[in-house]
SEFIKE-877695 format. One line per field, with one value per residue (C-alpha): residue in one letter; residue number from 1; y, x negated, z; chain. Coordinates in steps of 0.001 Angstrom, whole numbers. Each point is the difference from the previous one (the first is absolute). Layout:
residu <- A|...
num <- NUM|...
py <- Y|...
px <- X|...
pz <- Z|...
chaine <- A|...
***
This chain:
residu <- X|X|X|X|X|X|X|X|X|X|X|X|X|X|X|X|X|X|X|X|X|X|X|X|X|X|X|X|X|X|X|X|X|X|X|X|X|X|X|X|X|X|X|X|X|X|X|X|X|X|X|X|X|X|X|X|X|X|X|X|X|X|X|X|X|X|X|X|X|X|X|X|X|X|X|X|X|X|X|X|X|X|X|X|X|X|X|X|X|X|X|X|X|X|X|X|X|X|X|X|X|X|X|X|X|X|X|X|X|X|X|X|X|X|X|X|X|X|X|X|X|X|X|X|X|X|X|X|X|X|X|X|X|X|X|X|X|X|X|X|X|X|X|X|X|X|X|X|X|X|X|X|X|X|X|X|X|X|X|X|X|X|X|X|X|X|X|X|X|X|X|X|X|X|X|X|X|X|X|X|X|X|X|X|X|X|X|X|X|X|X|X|X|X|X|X|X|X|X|X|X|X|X|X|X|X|X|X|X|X|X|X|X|X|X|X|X|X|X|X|X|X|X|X|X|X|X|X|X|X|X|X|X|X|X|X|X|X|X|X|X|X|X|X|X|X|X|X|X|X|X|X|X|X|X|X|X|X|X|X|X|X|X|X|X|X|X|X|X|X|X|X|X|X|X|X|X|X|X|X|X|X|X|X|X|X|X|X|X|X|X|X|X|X|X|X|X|X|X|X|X|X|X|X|X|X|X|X|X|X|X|X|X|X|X|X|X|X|X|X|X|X|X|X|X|X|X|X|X|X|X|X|X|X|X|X|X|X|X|X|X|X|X|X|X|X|X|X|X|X|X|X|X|X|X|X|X|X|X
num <- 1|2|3|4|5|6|7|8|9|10|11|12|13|14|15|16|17|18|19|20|21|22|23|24|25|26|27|28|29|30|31|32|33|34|35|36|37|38|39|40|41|42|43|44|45|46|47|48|49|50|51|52|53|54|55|56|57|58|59|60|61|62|63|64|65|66|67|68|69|70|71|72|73|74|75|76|77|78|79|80|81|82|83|84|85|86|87|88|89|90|91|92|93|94|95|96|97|98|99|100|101|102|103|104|105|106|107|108|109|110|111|112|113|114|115|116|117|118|119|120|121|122|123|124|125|126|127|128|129|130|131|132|133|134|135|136|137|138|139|140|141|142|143|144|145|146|147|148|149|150|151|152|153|154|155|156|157|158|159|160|161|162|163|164|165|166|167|168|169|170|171|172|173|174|175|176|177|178|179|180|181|182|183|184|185|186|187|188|189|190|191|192|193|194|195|196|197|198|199|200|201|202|203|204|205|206|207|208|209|210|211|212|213|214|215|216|217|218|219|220|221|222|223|224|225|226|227|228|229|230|231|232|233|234|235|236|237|238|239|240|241|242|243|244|245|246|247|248|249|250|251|252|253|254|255|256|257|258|259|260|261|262|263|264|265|266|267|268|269|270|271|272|273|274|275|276|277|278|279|280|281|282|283|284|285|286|287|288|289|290|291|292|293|294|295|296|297|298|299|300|301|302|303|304|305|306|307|308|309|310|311|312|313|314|315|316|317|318|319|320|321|322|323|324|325|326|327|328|329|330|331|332|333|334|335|336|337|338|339|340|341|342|343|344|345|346|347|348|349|350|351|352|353|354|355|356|357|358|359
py <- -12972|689|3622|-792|-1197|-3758|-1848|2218|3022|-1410|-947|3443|1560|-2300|1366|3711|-536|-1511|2307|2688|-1898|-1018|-4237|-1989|-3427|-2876|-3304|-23|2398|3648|1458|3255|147|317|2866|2353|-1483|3443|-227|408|-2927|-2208|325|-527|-3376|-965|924|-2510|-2784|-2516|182|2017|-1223|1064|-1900|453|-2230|-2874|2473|2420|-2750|-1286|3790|-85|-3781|-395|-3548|-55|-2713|561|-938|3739|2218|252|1452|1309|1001|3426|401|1806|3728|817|2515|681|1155|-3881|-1096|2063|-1200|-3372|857|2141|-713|3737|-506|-3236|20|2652|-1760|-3716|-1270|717|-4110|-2402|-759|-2095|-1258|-1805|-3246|-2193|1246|1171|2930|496|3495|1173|-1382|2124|3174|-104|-405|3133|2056|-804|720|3401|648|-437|-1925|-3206|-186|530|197|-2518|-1147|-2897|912|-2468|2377|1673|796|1370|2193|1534|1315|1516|1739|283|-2042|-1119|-4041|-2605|-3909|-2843|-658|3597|603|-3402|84|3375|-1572|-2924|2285|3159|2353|1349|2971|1920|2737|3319|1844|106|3263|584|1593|1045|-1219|751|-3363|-441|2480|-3215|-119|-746|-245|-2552|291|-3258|377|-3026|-737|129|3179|-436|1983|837|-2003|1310|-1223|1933|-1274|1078|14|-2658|-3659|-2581|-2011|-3906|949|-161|3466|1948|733|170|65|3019|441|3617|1296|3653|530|-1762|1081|3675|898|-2158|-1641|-1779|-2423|-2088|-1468|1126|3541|-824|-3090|1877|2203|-2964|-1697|3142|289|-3176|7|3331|-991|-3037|1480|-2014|-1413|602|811|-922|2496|-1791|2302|-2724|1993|-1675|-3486|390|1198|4168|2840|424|-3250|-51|2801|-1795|-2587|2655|813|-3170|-651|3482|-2131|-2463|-2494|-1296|535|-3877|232|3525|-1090|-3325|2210|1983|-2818|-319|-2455|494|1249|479|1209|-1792|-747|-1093|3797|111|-2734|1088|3267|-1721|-2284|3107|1581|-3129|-1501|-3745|233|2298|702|446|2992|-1365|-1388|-1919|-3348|-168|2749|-3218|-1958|1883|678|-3278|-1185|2830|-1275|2643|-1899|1457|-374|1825|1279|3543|968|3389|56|3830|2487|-1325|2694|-735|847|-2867|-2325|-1872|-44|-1381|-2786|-946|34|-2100|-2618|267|341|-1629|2916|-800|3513
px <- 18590|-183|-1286|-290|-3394|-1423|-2107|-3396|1956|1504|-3696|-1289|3262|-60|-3700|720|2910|-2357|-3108|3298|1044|3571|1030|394|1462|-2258|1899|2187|-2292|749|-3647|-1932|-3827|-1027|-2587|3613|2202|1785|2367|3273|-741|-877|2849|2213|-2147|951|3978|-88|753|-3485|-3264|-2612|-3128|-3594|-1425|-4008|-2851|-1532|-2951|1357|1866|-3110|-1699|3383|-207|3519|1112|76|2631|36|-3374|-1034|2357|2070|3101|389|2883|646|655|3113|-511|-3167|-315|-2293|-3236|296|316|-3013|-1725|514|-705|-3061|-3237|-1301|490|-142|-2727|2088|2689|-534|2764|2894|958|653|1772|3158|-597|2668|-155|1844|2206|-1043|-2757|-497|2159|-2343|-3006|1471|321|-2915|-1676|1953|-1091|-3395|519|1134|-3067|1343|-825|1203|2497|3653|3586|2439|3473|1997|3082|2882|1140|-2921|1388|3094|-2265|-2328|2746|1464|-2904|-1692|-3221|-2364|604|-2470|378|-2648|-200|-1090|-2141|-1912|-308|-1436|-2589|-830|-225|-1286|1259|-802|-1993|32|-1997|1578|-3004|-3552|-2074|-3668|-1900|-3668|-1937|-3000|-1484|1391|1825|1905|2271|3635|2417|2947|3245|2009|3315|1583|3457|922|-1012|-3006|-3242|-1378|-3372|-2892|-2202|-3698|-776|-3568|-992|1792|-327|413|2104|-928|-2893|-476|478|-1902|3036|858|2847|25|2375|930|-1706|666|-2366|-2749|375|865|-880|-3186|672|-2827|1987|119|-2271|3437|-1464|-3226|1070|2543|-2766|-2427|2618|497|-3112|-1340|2848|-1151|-3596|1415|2061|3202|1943|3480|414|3576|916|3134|1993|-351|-1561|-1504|-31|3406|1752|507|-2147|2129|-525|-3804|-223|1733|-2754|-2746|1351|-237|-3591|-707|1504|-2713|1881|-1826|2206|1612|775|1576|2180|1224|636|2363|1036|-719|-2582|-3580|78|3988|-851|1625|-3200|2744|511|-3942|586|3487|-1890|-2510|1535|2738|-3453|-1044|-2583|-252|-3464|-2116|-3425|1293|-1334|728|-1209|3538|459|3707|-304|-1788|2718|2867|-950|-676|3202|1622|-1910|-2824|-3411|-2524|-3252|-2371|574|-2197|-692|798|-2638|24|1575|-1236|-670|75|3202|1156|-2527|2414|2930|-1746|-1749|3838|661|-2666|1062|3598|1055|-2894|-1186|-3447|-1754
pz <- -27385|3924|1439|2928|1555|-683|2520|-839|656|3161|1468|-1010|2080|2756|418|36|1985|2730|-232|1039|2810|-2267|759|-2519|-316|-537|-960|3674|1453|977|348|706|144|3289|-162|-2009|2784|1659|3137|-2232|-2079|2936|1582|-3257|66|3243|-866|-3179|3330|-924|1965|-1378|-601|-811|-2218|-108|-2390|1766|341|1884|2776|158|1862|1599|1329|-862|-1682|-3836|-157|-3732|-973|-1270|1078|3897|310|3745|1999|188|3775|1450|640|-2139|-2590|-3061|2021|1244|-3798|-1459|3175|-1040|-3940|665|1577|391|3698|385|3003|1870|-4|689|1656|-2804|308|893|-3176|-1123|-3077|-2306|-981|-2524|-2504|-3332|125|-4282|-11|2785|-1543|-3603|2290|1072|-3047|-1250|2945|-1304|-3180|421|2266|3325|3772|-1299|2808|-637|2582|-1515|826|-1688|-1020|-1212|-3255|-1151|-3446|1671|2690|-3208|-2126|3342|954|-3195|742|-2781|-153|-776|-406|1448|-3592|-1256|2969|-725|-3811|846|2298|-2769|-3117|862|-2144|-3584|-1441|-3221|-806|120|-2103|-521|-942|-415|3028|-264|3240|1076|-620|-2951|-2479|-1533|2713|5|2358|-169|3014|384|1154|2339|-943|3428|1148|2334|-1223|-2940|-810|-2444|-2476|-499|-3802|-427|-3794|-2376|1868|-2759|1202|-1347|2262|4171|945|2687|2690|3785|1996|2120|2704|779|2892|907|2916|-1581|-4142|776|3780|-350|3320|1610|1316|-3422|-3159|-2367|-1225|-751|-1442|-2279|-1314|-604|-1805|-2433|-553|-959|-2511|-897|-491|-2067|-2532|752|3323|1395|3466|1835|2585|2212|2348|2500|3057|2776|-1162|-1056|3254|-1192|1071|3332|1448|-1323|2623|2377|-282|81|3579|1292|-1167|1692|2971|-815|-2057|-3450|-3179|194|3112|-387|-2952|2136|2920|-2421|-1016|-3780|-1667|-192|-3720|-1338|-3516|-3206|-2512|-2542|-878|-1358|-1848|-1354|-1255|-1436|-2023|-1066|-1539|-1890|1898|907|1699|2395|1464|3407|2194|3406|3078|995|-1500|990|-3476|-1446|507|-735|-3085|-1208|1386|-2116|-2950|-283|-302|2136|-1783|2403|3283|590|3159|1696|3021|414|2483|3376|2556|3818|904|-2097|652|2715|-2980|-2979|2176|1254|-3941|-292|3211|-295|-3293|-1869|-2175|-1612|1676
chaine <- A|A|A|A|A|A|A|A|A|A|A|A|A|A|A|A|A|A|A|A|A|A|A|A|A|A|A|A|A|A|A|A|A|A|A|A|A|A|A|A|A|A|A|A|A|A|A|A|A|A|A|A|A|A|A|A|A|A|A|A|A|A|A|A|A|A|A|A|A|A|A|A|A|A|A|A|A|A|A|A|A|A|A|A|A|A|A|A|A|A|A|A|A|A|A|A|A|A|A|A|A|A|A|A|A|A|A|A|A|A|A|A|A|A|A|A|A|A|A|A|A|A|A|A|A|A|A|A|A|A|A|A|A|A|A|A|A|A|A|A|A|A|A|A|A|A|A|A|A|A|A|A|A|A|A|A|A|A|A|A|A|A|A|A|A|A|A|A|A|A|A|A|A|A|A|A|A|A|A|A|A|A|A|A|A|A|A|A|A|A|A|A|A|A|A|A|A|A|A|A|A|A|A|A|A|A|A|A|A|A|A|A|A|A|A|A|A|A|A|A|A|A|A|A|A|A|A|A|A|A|A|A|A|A|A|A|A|A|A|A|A|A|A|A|A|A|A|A|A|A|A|A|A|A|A|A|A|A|A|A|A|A|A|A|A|A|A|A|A|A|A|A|A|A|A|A|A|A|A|A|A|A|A|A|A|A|A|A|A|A|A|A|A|A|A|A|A|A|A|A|A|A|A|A|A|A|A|A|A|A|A|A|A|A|A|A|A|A|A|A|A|A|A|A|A|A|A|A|A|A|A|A|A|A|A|A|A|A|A|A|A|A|A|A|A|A|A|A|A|A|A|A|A|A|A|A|A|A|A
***
C-alpha cells in the first residue's frame, strides 16, 4: 500500500496549487493560471529556456480576434518584455473596451495542444479565468521533484474530464423547515475534493415511484441576497414549497455557482452586463461556455438515494436530457415560471433565446 497521493488527490492539489498562484506540471507542461500569475513566477517561466504561451478557450480569442489554430482553444505568443498586467489583460475582459488595442496576436499553430486543452480545463475547474501561462519543458518529471510541483498526466487529466468524479454521502440528519417539518438534509462528499453537494429530502419519497425533485444550482446573490437580477430565489422557494404542500420531493442543491463558473467569475460577468453585455455574451467574453455545469452530479445523487425516476421541477431541458442519459426517467417535466421582476426581464428572455429554456 502507497501513501502517497493517487490521481484524485493529484487533480484536487494541482487545483489548490493554482487558485494560489503555485505551477504545476501538466503532461510536458509547466503551467500557472493566468489570473495567480505574480512577477517572480513569470520570470522563473521565462528562465526554464521555452516560449511561454497563453493559452485562452476559443471563446475568449474570439473577443480578442486572435486565431484559434486549435479548434477551441489558441495558444498565443507571449511577446518579449511584457509582464503579468499584459497576461490578466489578455485573460480578463473587465477592461476590455479601455483597452482595445492589446493585439495583434501570434498565435501557435501545429504541434500537439491536449496538455493545454487539460490545463485549461483544470483552471476551470478550480474556478478560475480559464486562461493559463505554459512552457514545454523536455524533463518534466525531473523539473517537479526539483521544485516540488504537483504533477499530472494527459491520461489523469482526461479520464477526469470523461468520468467526472464520485460522491458518497458523508451524513444525513433531520431538519425541520418551514414548509415542511419532515425535512432532512443529506451532504455528498466528491472524492476529489471540489464542493460539497446537498440533498433536501422532504417527507419519505418511495422510491419505486417518480419523485417530486429539482436540480438547484447554488446561487448566493439570488437564494440569500434576493438579487433582482435572477428567477434562482424565488424559484428555490417555489420549489420547497410545492414539495412542502405535497408531502414528499427531494430538492438537489449543487455548489455550482453561476452556471458552473464560481461566484468570482459570476461577478465578473455581472460587470460586463453592467457594461451592457447579455449573460452569453458575458460568459464567451470570459471565455467559458454558455452554461459549464456537470448535470451528471444530480443524477449521481439521485440514483445514490434510490430513485430511478423524477417529476422534474425545471424549465431547462438540457436537465431533461442529462438525466435520461444518466438513466433517470423523467416522467413529467413541472414548470418553474415564477420570479420575474424587471430588472431581469432582459436575462430570462436571453434564457429563453439563447439557451432554449421553456420560460
Amino acid at each position: 500500500m502507497r501513501l502517497g497521493p493517487g490521481s484524485t488527490e493529484r487533480l484536487a492539489r494541482a487545483r489548490g496549487d493554482l487558485r494560489m498562484g503555485v505551477p504545476v506540471v501538466v503532461g510536458p507542461l509547466v503551467v500557472v493560471a493566468a489570473e495567480t500569475l505574480t512577477p517572480d513566477r513569470l520570470e522563473a517561466l521565462r528562465a526554464l529556456g521555452g516560449r511561454p504561451v497563453l493559452a485562452i478557450t476559443a471563446r475568449r480569442a474570439e473577443t480578442l480576434k486572435a486565431r484559434p489554430y486549435d479548434g477551441d482553444l489558441a495558444r498565443l505568443l507571449l511577446p518579449a518584455g511584457v509582464g503579468t498586467d499584459w497576461v490578466r489583460a489578455v485573460a480578463d475582459p473587465a477592461d476590455d473596451l479601455d483597452k482595445p488595442m492589446l493585439g495583434p496576436f501570434a498565435s501557435a499553430r501545429g504541434g500537439e495542444a491536449e496538455a493545454h486543452r487539460a490545463a485549461i480545463a483544470l483552471a476551470k475547474s478550480a474556478r478560475l479565468l480559464p486562461a493559463v501561462l505554459a512552457v514545454e519543458v523536455t524533463a518534466p518529471d525531473t523539473l517537479a521533484g526539483a521544485e516540488g510541483l504537483t504533477r499530472v498526466t494527459l491520461d489523469e487529466a482526461a479520464l477526469a474530464r470523461a468520468e467526472g468524479t464520485a460522491l458518497a454521502e458523508v451524513v444525513s440528519a433531520r431538519v425541520p423547515l418551514e414548509v415542511s417539518k419532515a425535512g432532512r438534509l443529506h451532504v455528498f462528499r466528491p472524492a476529489d475534493g471540489s464542493e460539497e453537494h446537498y440533498a433536501v429530502e422532504i417527507g419519505t419519497p418511495p422510491r419505486a415511484e417518480p419523485v417530486l425533485a429539482r436540480l438547484h444550482s447554488a446561487c448566493f446573490t439570488g437564494d440569500l441576497l434576493g438579487s433582482l437580477k435572477c428567477d434562482c430565489g424565488a424559484q428555490l422557494r417555489t420549489a420547497l414549497a410545492q414539495m412542502g404542500s405535497e408531502g414528499a420531493g427531494v430538492l438537489l442543491y449543487l455548489n455550482q455557482e453561476g452556471r458552473g463558473i464560481g461566484l468570482a467569475n459570476k461577478m465578473r460577468a455581472y460587470s460586463l452586463q453592467d457594461q451592457g453585455f447579455d449573460t452569453v455574451e458575458a460568459n464567451h467574453r470570459l471565455g467559458f461556455e454558455d452554461d459549464e455545469r456537470d448535470f451528471r452530479i444530480g443524477a449521481a445523487i439521485l440514483r445514490e438515494m434510490g430513485f430511478s425516476a423524477v417529476r422534474l421541477m425545471t424549465n431547462n431541458p438540457a436537465k431533461i436530457e442529462m438525466m435520461r442519459a444518466r438513466g433517470i426517467a423523467v416522467t413529467e417535466r413541472v414548470p418553474l415560471k415564477v420570479g420575474h421582476t424587471p430588472e431581469n426581464a432582459r436575462y430570462l428572455a436571453v434564457k429563453a433565446e439563447k439557451s432554449g429554456h421553456l420560460m
